[in-house]
BAMI-582035 format. One record per atom (N, C-alpha, C): residue in three letters; x, y, z; atom name. Coordinates in steps of 0.1 Angstrom, whole numbers, plus 2048, in hexadecimal, padded with zeros to 3 digits. Example, Ala and Ser with C-alpha at 12.3 -4.5 7.8 and 13.67 -1.06 7.14 Angstrom:
# residues 2
+------+-----+-----+-----+------+
! code !   u !   v !   w ! site !
+------+-----+-----+-----+------+
!  ala ! 884 ! 7C7 ! 84E !    N !
!  ala ! 87B ! 7D3 ! 84E !   CA !
!  ala ! 884 ! 7DF ! 84E !    C !
!  ser ! 880 ! 7EA ! 847 !    N !
!  ser ! 889 ! 7F5 ! 847 !   CA !
!  ser ! 881 ! 800 ! 84F !    C !
+------+-----+-----+-----+------+
***
This chain:
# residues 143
+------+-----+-----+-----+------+
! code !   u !   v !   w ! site !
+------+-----+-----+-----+------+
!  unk ! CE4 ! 18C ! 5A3 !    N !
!  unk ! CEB ! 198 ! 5A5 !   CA !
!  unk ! CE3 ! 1A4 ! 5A0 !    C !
!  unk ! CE3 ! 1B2 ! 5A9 !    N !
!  unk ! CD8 ! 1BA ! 5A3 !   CA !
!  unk ! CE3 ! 1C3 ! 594 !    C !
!  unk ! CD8 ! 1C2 ! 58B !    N !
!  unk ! CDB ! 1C7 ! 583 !   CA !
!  unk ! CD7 ! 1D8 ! 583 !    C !
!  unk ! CCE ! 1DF ! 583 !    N !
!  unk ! CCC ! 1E8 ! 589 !   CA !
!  unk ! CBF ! 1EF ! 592 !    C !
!  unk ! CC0 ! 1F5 ! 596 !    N !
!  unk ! CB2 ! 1FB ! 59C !   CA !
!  unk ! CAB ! 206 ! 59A !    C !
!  unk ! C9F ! 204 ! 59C !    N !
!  unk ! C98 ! 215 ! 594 !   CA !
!  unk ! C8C ! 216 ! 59D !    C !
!  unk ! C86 ! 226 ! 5A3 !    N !
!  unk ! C7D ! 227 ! 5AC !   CA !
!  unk ! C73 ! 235 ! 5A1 !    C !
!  unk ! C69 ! 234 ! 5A5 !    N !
!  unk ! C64 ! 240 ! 5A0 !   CA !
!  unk ! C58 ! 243 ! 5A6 !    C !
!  unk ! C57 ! 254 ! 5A9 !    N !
!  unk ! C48 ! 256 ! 5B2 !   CA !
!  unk ! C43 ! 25D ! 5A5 !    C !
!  unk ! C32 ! 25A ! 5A3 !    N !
!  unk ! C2B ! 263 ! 59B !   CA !
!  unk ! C22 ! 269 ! 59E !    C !
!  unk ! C1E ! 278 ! 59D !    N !
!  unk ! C15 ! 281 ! 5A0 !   CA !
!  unk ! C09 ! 27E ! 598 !    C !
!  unk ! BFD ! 277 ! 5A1 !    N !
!  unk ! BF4 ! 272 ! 599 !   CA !
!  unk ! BEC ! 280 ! 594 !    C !
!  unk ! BED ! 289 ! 59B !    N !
!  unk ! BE4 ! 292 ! 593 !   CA !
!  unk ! BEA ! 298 ! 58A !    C !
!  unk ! BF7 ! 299 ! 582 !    N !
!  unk ! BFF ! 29A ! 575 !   CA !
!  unk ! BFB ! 291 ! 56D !    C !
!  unk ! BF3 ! 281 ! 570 !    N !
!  unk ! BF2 ! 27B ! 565 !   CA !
!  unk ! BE4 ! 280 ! 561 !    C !
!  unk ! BDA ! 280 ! 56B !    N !
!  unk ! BCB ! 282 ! 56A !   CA !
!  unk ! BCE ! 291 ! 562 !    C !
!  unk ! BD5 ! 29A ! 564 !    N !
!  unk ! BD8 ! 2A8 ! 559 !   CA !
!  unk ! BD6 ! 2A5 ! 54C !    C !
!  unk ! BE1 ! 299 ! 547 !    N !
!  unk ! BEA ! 293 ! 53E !   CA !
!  unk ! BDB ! 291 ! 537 !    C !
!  unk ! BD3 ! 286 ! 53E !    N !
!  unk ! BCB ! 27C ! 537 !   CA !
!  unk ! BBB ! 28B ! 536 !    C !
!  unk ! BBD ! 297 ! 53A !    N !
!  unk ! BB5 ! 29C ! 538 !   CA !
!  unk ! BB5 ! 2A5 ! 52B !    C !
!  unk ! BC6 ! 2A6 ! 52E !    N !
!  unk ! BCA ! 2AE ! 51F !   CA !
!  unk ! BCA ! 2AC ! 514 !    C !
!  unk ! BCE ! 29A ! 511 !    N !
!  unk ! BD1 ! 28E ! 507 !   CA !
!  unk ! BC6 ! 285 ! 507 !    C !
!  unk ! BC0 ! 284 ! 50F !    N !
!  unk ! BB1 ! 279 ! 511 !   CA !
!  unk ! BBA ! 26B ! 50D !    C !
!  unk ! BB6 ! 262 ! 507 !    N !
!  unk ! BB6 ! 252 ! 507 !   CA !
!  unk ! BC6 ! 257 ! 500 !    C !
!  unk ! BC8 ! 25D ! 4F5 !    N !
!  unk ! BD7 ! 259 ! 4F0 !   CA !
!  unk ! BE4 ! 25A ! 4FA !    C !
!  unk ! BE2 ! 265 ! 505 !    N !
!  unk ! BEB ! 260 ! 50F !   CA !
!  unk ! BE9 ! 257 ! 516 !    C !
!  unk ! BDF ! 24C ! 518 !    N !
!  unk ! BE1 ! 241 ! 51F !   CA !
!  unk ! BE4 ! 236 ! 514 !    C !
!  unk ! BE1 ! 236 ! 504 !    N !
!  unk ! BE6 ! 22E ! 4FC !   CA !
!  unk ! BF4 ! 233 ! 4F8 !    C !
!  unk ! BFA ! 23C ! 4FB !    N !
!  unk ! C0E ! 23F ! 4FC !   CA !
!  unk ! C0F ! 238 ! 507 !    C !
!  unk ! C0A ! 234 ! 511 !    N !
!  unk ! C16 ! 22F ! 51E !   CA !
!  unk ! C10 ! 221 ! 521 !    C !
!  unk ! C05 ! 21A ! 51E !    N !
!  unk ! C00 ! 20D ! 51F !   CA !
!  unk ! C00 ! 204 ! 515 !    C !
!  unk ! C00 ! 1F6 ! 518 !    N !
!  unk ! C04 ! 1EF ! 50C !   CA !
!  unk ! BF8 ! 1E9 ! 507 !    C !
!  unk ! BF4 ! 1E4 ! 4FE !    N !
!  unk ! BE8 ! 1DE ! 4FB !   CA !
!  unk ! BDF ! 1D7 ! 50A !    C !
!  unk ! BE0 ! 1CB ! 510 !    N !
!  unk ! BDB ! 1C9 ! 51A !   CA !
!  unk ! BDA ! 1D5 ! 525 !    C !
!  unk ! BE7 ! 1DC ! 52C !    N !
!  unk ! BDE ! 1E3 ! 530 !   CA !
!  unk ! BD8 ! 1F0 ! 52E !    C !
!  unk ! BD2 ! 1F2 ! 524 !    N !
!  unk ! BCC ! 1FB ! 519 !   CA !
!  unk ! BBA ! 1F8 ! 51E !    C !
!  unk ! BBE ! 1E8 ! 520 !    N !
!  unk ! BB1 ! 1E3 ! 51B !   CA !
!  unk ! BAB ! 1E4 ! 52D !    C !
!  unk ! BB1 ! 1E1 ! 537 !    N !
!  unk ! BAF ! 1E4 ! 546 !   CA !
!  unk ! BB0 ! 1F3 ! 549 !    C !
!  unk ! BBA ! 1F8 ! 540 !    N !
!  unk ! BB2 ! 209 ! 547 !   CA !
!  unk ! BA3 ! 209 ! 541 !    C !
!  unk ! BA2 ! 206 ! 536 !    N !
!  unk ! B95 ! 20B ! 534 !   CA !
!  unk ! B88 ! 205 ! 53F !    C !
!  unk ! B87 ! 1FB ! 53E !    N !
!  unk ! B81 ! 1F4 ! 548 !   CA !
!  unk ! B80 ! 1F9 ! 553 !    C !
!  unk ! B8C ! 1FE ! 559 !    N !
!  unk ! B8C ! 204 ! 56B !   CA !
!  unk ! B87 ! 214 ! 569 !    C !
!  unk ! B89 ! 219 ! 55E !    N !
!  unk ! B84 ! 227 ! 559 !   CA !
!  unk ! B77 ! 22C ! 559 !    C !
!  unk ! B72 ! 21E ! 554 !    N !
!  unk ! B62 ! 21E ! 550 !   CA !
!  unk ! B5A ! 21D ! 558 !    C !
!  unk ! B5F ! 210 ! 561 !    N !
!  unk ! B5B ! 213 ! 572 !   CA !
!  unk ! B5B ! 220 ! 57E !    C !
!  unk ! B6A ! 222 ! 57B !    N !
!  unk ! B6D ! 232 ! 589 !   CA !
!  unk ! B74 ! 237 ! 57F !    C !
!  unk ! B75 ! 240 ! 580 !    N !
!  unk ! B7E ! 24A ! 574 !   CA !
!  unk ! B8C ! 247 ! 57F !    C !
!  unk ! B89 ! 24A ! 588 !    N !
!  unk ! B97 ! 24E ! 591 !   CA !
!  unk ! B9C ! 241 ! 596 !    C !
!  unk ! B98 ! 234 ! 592 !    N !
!  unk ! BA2 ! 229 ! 594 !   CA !
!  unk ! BA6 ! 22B ! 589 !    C !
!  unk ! BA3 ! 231 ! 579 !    N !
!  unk ! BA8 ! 22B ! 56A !   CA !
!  unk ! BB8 ! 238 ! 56C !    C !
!  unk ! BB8 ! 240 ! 578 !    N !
!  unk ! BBF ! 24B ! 575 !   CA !
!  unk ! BCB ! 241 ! 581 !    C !
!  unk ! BC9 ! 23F ! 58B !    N !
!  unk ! BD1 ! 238 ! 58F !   CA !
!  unk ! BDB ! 22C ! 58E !    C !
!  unk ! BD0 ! 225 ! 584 !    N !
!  unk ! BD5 ! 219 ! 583 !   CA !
!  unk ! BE0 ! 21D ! 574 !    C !
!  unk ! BDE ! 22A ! 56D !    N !
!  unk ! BEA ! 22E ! 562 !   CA !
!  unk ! BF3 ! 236 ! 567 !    C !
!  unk ! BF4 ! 23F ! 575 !    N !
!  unk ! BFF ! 245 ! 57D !   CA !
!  unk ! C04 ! 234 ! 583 !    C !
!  unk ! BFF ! 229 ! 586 !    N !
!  unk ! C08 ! 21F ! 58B !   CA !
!  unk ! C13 ! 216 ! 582 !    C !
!  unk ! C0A ! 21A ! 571 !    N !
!  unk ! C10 ! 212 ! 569 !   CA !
!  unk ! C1D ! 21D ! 565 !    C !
!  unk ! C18 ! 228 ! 566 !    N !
!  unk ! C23 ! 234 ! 55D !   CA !
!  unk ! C31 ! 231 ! 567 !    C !
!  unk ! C2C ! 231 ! 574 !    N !
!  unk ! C3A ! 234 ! 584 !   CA !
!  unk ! C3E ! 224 ! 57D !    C !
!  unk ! C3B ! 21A ! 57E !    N !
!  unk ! C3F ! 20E ! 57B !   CA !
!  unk ! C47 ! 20A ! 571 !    C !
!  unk ! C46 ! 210 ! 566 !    N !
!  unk ! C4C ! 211 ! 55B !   CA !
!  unk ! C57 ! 219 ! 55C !    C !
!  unk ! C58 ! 222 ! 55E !    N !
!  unk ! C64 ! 233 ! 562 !   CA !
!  unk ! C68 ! 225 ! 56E !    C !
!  unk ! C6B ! 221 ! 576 !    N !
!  unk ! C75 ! 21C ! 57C !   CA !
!  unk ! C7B ! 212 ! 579 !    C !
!  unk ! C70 ! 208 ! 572 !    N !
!  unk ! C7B ! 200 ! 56C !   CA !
!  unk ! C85 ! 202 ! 560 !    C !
!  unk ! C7C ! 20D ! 55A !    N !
!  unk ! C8A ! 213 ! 550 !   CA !
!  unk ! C97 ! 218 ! 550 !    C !
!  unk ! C96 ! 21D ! 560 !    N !
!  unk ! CA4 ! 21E ! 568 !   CA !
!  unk ! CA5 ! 217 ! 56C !    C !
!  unk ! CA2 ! 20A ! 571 !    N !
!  unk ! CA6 ! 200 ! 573 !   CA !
!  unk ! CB1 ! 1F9 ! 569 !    C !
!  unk ! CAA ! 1F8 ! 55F !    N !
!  unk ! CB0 ! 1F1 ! 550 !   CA !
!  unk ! CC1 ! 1FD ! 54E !    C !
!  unk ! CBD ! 208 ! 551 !    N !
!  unk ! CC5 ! 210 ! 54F !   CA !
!  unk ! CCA ! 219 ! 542 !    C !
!  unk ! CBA ! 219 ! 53A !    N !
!  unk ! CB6 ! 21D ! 52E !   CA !
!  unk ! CAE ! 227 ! 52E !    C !
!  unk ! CA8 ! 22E ! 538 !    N !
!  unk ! C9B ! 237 ! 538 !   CA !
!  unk ! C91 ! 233 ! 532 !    C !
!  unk ! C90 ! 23E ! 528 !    N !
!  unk ! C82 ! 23D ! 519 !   CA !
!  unk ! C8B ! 23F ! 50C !    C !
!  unk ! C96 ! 233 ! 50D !    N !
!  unk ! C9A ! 237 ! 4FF !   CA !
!  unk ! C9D ! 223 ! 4FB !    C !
!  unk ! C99 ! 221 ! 4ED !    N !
!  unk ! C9C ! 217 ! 4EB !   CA !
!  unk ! CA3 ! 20B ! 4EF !    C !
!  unk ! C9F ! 1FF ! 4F3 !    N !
!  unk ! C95 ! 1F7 ! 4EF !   CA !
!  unk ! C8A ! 1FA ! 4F8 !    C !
!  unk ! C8B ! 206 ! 501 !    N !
!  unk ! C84 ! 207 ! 50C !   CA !
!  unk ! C74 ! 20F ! 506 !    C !
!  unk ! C6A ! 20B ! 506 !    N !
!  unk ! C5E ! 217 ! 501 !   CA !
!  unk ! C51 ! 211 ! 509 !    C !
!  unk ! C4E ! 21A ! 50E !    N !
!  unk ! C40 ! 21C ! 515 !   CA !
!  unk ! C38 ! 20A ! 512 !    C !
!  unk ! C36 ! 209 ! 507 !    N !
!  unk ! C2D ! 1FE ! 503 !   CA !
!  unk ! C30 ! 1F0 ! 501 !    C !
!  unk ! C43 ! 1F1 ! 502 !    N !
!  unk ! C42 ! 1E7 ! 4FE !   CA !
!  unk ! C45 ! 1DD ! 513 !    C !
!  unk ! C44 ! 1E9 ! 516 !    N !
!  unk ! C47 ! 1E3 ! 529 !   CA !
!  unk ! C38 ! 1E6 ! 52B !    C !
!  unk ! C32 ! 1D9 ! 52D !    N !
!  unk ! C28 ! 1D4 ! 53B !   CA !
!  unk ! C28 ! 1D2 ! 547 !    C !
!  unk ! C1F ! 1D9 ! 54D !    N !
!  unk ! C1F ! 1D3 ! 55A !   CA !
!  unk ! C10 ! 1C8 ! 55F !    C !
!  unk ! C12 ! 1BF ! 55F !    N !
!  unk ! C0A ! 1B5 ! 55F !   CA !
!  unk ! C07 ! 1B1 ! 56E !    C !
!  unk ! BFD ! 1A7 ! 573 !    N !
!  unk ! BFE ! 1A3 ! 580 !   CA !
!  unk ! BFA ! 194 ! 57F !    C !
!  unk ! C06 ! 190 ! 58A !    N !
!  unk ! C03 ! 180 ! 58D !   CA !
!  unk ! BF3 ! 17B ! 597 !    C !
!  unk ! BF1 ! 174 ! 596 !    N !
!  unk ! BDF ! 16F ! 59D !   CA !
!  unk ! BE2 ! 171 ! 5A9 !    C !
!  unk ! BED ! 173 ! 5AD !    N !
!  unk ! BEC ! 176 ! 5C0 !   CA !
!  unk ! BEE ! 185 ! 5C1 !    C !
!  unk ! BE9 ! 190 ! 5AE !    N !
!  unk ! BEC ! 197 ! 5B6 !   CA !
!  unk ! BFB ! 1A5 ! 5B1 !    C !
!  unk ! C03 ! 19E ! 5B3 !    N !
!  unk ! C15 ! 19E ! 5B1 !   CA !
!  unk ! C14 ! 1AA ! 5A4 !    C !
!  unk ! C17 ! 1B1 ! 5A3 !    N !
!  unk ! C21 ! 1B4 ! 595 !   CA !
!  unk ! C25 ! 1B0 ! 58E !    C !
!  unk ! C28 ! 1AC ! 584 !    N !
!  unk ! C33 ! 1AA ! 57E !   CA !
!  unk ! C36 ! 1B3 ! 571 !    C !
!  unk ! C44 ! 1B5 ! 56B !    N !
!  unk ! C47 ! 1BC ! 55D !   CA !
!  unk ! C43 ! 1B0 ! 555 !    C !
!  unk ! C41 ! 1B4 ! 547 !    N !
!  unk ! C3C ! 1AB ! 53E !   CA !
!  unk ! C3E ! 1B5 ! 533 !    C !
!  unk ! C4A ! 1AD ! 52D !    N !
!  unk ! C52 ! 1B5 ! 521 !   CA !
!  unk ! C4E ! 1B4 ! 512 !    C !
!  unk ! C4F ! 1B4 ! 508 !    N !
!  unk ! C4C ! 1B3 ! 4FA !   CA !
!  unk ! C55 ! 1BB ! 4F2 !    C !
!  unk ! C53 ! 1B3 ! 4E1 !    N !
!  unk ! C5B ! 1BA ! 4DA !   CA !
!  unk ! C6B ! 1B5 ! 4DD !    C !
!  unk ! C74 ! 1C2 ! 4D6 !    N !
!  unk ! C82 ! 1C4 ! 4DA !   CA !
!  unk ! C85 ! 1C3 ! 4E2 !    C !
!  unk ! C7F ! 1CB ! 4E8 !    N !
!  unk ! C80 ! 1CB ! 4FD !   CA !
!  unk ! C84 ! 1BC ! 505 !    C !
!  unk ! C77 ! 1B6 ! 502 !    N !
!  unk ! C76 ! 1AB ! 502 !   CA !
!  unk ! C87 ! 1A5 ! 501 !    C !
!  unk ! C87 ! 1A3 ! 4F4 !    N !
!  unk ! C95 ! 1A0 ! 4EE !   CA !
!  unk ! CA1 ! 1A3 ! 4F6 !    C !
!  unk ! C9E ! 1B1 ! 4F7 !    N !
!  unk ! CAF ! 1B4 ! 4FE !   CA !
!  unk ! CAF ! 1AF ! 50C !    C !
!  unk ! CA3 ! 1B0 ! 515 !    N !
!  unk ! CA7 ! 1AE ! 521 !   CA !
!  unk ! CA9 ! 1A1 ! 520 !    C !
!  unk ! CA2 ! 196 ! 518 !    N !
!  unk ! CA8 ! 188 ! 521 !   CA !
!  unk ! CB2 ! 182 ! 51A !    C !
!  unk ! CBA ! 190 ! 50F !    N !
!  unk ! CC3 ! 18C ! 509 !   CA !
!  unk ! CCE ! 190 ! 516 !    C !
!  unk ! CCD ! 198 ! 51D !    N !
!  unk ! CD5 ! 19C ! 529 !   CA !
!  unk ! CD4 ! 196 ! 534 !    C !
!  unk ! CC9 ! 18B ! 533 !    N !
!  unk ! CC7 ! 182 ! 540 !   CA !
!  unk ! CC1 ! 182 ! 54B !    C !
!  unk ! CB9 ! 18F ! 547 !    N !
!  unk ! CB5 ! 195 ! 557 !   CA !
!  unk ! CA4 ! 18E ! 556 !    C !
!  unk ! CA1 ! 197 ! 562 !    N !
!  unk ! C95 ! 192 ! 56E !   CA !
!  unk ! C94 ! 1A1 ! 575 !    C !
!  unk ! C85 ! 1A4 ! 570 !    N !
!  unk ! C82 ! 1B0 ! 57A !   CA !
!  unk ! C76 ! 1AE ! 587 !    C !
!  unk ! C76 ! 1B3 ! 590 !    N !
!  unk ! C70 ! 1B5 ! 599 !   CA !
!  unk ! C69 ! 1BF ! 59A !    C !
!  unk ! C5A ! 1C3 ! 59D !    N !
!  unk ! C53 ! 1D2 ! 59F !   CA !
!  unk ! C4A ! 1CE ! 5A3 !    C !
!  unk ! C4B ! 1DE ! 5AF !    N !
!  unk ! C40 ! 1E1 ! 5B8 !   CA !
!  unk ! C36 ! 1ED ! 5B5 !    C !
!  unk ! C2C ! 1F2 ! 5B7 !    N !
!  unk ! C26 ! 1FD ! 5B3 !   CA !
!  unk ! C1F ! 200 ! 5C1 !    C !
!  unk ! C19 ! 20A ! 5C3 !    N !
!  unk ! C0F ! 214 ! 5CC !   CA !
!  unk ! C0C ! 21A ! 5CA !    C !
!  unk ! C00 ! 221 ! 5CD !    N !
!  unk ! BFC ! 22D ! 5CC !   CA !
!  unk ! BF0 ! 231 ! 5D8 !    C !
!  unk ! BF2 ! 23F ! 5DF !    N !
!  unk ! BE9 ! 243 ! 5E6 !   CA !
!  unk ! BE8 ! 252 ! 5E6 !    C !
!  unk ! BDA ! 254 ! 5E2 !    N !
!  unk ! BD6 ! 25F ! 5E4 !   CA !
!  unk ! BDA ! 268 ! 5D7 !    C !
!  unk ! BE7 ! 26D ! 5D9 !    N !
!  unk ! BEF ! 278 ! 5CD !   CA !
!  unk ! BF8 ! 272 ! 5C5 !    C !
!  unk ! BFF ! 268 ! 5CB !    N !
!  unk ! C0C ! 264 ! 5C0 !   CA !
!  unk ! C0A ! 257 ! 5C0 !    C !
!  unk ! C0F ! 250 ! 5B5 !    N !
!  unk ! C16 ! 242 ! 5B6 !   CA !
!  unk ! C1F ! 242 ! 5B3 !    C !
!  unk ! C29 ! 235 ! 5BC !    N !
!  unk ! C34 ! 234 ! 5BB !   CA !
!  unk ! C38 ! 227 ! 5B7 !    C !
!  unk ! C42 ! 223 ! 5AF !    N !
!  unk ! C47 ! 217 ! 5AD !   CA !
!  unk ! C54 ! 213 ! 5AC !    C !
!  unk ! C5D ! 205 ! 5B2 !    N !
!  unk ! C68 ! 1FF ! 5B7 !   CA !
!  unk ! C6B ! 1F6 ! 5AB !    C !
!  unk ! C78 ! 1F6 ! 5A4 !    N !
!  unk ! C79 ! 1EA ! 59E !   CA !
!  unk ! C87 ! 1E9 ! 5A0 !    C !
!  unk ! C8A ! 1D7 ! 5A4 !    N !
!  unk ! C9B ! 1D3 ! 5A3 !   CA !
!  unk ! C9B ! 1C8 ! 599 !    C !
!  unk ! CA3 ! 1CC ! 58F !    N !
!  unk ! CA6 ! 1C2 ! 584 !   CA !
!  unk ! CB3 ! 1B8 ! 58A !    C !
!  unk ! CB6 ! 1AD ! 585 !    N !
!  unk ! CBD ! 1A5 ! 58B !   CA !
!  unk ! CC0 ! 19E ! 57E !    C !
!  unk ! CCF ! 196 ! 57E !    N !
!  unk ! CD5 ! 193 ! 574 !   CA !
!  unk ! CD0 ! 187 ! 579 !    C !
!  unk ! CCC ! 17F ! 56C !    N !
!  unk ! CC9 ! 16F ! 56F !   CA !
!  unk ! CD9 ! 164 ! 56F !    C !
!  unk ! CE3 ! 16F ! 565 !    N !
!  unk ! CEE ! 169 ! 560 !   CA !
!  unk ! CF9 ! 175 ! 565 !    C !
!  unk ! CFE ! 16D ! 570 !    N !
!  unk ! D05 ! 17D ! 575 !   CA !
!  unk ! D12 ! 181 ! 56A !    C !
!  unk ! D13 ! 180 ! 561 !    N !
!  unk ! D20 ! 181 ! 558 !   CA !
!  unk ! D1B ! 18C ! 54C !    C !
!  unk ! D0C ! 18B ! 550 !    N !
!  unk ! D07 ! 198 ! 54B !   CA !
!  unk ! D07 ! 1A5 ! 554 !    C !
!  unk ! D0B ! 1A2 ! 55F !    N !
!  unk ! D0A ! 1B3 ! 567 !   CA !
!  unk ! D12 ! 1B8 ! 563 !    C !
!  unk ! D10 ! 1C6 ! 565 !    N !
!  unk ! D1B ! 1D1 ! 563 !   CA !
!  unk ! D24 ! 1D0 ! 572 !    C !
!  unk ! D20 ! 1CC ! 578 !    N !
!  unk ! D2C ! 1CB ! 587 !   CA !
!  unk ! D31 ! 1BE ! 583 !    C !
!  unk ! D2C ! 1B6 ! 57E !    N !
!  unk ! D35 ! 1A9 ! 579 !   CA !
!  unk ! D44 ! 1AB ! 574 !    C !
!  unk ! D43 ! 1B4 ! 569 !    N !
!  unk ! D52 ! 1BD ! 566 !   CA !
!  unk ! D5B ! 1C6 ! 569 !    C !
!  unk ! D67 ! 1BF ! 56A !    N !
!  unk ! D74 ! 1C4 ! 573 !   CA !
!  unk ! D7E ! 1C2 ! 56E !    C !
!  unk ! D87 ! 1CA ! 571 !    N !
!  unk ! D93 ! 1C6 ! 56F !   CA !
!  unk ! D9C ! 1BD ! 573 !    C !
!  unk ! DA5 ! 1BA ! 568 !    N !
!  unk ! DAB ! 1AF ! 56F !   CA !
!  unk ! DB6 ! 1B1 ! 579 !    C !
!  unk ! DBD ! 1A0 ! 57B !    N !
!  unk ! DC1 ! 1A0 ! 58C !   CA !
!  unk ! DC9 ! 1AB ! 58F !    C !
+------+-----+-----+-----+------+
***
């Protein structure tokens, strides 16, 4: 059962501003250790993959937080949500910490997609109850 959904488009040249204003510490506020360690790598190579690939991570993050239905406020923080990828590729969230904690204390399963071309990235996430007695639509009144 979907628990909730969250979309988000980002203005990649707001982040490239961001990272021109703040240099490395605004990519160490919104990335988590690993991928800390792959911006830099893709940075060092193109400057303008290292700026893309942190507008994909930032839109990715901002939708699954509405997803969760928490924004940027506790257990929800920039670092402690990863976005990781499977060997074919795939996405995936990859949680830590509290975060960690609460979500699979609530049972869920997230899903995320990312893009980006040219000016924005955009990213899709639908969270899904693993235990539907955790959704908020699970709750109703009685007969």
């Amino acid at each position: 059962m979907i628990y909730g959904i969250g979309t988000d488009i980002c203005d990649i040249r707001r982040i490239r501003a961001s990272l021109e204003r703040h240099g490395e510490r605004f990519a160490a506020k919104v990335l988590s250790e690993a991928e800390m360690a792959t911006w830099k790598a893709r940075s060092a190579r193109w400057p303008e993959r290292g700026v893309r690939y942190l507008a994909t991570r930032f839109s990715a993050k901002e939708a699954f937080s509405k997803a969760i239905g928490l924004g940027m406020r506790m257990p929800m923080t920039w670092r402690l949500c990863e976005v990781g990828k499977l060997p074919s590729g795939q996405p995936v969230i990859v949680l830590h910490g509290v975060l960690k904690e609460w979500f699979e204390a609530k049972g869920l399963h997230a899903h995320i997609t990312v893009t980006d071309e040219s000016e924005y990235a955009a990213s899709f996430c639908v969270v899904e109850t693993i235990n539907p007695a955790a959704s908020p639509a699970s709750v109703h009144a009685g007969p």
